[in-house]
C-alpha beads as a LAMMPS data file, in Angstrom:
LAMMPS data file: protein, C-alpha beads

169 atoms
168 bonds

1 atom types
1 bond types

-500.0 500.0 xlo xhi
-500.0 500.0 ylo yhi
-500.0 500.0 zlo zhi

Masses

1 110.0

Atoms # bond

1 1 1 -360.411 -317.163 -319.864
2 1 1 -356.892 -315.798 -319.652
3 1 1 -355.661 -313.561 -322.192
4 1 1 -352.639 -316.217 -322.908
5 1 1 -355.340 -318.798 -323.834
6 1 1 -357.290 -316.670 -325.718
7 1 1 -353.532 -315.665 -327.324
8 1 1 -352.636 -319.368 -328.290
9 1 1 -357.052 -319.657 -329.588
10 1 1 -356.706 -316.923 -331.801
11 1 1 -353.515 -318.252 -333.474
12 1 1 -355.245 -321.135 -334.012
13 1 1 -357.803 -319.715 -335.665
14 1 1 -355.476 -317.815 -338.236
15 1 1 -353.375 -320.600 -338.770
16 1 1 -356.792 -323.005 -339.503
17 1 1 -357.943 -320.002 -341.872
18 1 1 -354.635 -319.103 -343.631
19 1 1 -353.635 -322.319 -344.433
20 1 1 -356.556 -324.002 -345.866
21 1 1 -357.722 -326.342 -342.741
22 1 1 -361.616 -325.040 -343.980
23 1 1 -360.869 -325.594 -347.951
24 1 1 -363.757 -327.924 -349.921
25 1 1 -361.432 -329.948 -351.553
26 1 1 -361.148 -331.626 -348.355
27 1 1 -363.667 -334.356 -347.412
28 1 1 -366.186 -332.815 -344.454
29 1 1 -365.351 -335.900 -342.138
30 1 1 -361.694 -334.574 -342.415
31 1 1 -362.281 -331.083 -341.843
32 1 1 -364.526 -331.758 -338.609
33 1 1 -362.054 -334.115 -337.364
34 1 1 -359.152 -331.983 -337.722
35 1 1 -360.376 -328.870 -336.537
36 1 1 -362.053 -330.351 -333.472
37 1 1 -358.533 -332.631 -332.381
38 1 1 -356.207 -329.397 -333.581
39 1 1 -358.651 -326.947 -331.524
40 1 1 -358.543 -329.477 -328.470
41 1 1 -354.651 -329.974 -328.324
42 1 1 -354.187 -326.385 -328.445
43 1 1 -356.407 -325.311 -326.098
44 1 1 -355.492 -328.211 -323.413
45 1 1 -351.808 -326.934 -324.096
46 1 1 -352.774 -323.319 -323.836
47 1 1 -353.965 -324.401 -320.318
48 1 1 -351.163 -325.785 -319.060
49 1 1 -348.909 -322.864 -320.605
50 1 1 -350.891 -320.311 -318.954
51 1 1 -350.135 -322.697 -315.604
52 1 1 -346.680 -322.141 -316.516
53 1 1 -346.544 -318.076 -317.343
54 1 1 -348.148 -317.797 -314.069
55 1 1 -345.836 -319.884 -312.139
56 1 1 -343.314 -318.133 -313.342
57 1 1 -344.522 -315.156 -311.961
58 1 1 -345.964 -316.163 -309.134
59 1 1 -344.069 -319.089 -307.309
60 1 1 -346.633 -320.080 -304.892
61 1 1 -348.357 -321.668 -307.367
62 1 1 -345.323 -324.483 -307.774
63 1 1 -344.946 -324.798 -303.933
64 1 1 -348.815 -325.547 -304.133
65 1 1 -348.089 -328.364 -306.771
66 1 1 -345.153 -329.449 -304.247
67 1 1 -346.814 -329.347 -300.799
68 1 1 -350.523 -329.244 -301.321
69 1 1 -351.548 -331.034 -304.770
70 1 1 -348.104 -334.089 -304.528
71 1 1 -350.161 -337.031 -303.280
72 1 1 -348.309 -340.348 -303.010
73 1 1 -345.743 -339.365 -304.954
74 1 1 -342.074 -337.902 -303.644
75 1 1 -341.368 -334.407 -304.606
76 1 1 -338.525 -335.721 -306.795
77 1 1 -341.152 -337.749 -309.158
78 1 1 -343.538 -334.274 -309.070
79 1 1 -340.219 -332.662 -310.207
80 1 1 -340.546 -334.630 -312.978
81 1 1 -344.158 -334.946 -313.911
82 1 1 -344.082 -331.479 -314.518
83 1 1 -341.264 -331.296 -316.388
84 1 1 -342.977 -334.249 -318.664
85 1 1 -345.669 -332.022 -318.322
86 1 1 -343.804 -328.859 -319.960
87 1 1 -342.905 -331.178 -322.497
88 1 1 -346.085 -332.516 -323.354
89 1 1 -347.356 -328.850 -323.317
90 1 1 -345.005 -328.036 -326.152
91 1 1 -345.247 -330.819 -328.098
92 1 1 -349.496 -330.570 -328.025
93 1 1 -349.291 -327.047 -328.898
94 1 1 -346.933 -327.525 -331.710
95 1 1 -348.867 -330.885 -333.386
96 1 1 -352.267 -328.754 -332.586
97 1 1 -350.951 -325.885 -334.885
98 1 1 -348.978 -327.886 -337.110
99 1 1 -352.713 -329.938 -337.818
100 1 1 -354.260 -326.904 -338.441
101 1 1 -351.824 -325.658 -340.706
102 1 1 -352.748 -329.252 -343.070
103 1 1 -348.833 -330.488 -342.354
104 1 1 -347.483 -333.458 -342.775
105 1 1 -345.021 -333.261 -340.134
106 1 1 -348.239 -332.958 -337.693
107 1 1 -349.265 -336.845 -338.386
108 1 1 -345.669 -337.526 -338.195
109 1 1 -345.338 -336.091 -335.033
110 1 1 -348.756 -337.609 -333.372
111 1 1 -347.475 -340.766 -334.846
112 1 1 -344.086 -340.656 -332.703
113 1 1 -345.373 -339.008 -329.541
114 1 1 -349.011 -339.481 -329.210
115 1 1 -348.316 -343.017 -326.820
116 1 1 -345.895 -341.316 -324.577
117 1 1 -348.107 -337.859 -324.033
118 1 1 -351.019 -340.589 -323.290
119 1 1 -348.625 -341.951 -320.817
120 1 1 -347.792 -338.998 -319.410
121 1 1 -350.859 -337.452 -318.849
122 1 1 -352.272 -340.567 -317.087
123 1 1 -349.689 -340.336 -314.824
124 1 1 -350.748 -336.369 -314.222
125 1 1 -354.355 -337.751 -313.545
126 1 1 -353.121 -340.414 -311.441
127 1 1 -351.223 -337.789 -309.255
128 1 1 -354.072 -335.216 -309.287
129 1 1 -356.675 -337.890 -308.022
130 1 1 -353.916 -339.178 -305.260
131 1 1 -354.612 -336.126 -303.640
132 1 1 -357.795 -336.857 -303.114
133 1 1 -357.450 -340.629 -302.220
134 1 1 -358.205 -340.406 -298.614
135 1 1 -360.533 -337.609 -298.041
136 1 1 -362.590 -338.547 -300.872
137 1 1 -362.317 -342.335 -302.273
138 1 1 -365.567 -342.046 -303.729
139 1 1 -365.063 -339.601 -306.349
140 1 1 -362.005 -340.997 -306.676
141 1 1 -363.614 -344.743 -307.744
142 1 1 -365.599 -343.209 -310.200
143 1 1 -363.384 -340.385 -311.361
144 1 1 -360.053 -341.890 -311.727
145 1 1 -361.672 -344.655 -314.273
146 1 1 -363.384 -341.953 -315.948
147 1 1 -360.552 -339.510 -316.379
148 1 1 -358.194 -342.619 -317.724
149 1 1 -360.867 -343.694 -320.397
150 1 1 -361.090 -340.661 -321.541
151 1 1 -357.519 -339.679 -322.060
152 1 1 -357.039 -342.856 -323.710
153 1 1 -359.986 -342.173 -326.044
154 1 1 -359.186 -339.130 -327.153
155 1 1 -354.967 -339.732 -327.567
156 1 1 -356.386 -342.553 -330.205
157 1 1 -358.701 -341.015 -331.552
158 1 1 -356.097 -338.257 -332.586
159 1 1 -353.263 -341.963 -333.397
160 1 1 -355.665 -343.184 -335.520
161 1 1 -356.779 -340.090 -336.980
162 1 1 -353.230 -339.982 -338.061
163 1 1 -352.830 -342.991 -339.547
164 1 1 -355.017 -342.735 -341.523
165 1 1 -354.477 -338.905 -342.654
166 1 1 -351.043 -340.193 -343.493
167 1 1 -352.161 -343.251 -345.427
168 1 1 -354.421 -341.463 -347.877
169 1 1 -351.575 -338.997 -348.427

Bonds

1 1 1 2
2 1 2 3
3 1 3 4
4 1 4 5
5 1 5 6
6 1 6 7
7 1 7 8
8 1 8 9
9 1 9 10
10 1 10 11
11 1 11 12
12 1 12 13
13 1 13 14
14 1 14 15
15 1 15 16
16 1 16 17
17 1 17 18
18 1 18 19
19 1 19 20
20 1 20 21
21 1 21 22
22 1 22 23
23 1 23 24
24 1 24 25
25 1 25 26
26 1 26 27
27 1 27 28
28 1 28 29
29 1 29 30
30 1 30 31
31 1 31 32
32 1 32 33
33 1 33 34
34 1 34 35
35 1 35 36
36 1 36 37
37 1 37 38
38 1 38 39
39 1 39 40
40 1 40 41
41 1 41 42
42 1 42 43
43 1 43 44
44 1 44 45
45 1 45 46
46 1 46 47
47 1 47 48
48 1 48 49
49 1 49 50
50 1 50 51
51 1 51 52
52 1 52 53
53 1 53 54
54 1 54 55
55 1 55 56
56 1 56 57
57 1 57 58
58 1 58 59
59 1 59 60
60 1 60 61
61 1 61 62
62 1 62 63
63 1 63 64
64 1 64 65
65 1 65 66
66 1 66 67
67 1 67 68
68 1 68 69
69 1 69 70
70 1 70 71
71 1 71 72
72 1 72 73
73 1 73 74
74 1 74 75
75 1 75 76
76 1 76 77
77 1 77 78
78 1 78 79
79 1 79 80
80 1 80 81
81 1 81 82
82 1 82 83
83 1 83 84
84 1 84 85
85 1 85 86
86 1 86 87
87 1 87 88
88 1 88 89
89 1 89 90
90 1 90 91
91 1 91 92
92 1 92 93
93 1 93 94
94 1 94 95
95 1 95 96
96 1 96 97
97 1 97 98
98 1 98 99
99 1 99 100
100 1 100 101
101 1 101 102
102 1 102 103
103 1 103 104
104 1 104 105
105 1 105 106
106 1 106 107
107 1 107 108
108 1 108 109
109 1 109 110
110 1 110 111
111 1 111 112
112 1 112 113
113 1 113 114
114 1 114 115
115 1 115 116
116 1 116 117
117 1 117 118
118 1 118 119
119 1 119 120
120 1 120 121
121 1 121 122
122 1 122 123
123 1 123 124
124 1 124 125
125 1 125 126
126 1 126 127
127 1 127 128
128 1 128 129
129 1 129 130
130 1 130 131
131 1 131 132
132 1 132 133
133 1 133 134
134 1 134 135
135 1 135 136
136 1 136 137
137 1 137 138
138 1 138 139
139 1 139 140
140 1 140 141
141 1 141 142
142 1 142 143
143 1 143 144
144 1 144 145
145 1 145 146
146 1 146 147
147 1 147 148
148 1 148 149
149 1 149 150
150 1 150 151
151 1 151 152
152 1 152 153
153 1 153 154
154 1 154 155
155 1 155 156
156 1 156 157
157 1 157 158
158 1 158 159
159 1 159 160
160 1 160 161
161 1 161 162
162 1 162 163
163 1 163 164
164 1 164 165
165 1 165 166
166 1 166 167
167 1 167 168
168 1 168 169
């Protein structure tokens, strides 16, 4: 693991124990829930953040995103998958610390933005399996179906979990 992911894990951790995301007031269905979707967002975001120190410091890395890894897409719609991408990145880091800090504005914020980051990160896997659409059509067939279900699972289970954190409060 890079030390940026292990950076973003560890303030996760101190938020989750400073701010009461372990307290026994809280029903254990809860606490399991919420640590497990809080520890996933930020450590898919970490992920892509660490994708994006190094990049900064080491531009190959976009002109292999441009050349190698585009797919059937035009470099003008990978211009702004990533971008999406950066955004997404922020916005799963920030709801991942914000539910581990027990706040409200973390539901409110899944609420808004969990369709759209489900969007766009169906659209990522869509362009990551292009790449692979020719030379490999197999994996592909059983991958891309795969990879869809479970970004879709797992962007309602965190929707729902939502909804329903935000009902009871």
């Amino acid at each position: 693991m890079n030390a940026s992911i292990v950076i973003f894990l560890f303030f996760w951790a101190v938020a989750m124990w400073r701010n009461g995301g372990l307290e026994s007031h809280l029903p254990v269905s809860y606490r399991i829930q919420n640590v497990f979707l809080s520890f996933c967002l930020v450590f898919y975001g970490s992920l892509r953040a660490d994708f994006i120190f190094w990049s900064a410091f080491h531009p190959n890395l976009i002109s292999k995103v441009f050349y190698v890894q585009s797919g059937i897409f035009p470099r003008l719609v990978i211009s702004l998958i990533l971008a999406l991408g950066i955004c997404v990145t922020v916005l799963e880091i920030n709801i991942g610390f914000l539910m581990a800090q027990q706040r409200q504005k973390a539901r409110t914020l899944a609420l808004r933005f969990i369709p759209f980051l489900a969007a766009i990160e169906i659209l990522d896997s869509v362009r990551v399996l292009s790449v692979h659409a020719e030379s490999k059509p197999e994996i592909v067939k059983i991958a891309g179906p795969i990879m869809i279900l479970f970004i879709v699972g797992f962007y309602s289970w965190i929707y729902i979990f939502a909804e329903i954190s935000s009902q009871k409060c």
